[in-house]
C-alpha positions in Angstrom: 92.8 -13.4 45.2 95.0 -15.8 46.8 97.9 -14.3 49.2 101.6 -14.9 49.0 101.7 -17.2 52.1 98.7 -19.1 50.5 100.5 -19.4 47.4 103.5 -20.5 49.5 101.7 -23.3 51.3 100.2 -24.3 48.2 103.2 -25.0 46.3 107.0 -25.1 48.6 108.4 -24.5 45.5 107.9 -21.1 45.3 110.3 -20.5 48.0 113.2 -19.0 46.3 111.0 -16.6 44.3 110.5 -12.7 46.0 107.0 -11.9 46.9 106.7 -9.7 44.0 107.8 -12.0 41.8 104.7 -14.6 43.1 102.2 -11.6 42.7 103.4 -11.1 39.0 102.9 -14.6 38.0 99.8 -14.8 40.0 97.9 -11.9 38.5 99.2 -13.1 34.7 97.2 -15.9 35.7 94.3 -15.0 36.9 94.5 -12.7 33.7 94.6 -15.5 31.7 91.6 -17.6 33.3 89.4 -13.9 32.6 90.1 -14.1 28.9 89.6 -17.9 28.8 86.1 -17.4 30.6 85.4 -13.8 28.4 86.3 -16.1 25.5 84.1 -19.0 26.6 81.0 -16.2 27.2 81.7 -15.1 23.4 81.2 -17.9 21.9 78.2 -19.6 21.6 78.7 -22.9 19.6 81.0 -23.9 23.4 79.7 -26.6 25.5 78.8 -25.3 28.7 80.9 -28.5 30.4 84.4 -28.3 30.4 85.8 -30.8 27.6 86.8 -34.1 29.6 83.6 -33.2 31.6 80.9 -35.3 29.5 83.7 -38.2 28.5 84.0 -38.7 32.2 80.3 -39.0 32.2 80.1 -41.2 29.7 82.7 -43.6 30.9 81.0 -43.7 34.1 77.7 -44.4 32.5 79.3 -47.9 31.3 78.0 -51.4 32.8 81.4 -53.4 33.4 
């Protein structure tokens, strides 16, 4: 998990917030990315690429 200064470096912004405060909202959201990636492990009609993955591809694969 990422530390407070990390976080701090990472975005200034969090400056006026308490160190507790950063360790809330960084744990709800590495909580979050655990359901998203349980959810994605559940369900087996899901890509295995993210979605703008394979449209990046295919744009790429264009001849200008």
């Amino acid at each position: 998990m990422l530390a407070v200064e990390k976080l701090r470096k990472i975005d200034p912004d969090l400056t006026h917030l308490s160190n507790d405060e950063i360790l809330e909202v960084r744990d709800a959201l590495y909580d979050l990315g655990q359901l998203m990636f349980d959810d994605w492990l559940e369900n087996e009609v899901v890509s295995k690429y993210p979605v703008r993955v394979l449209q990046r591809l295919k744009e790429g694969n264009k001849i200008k």
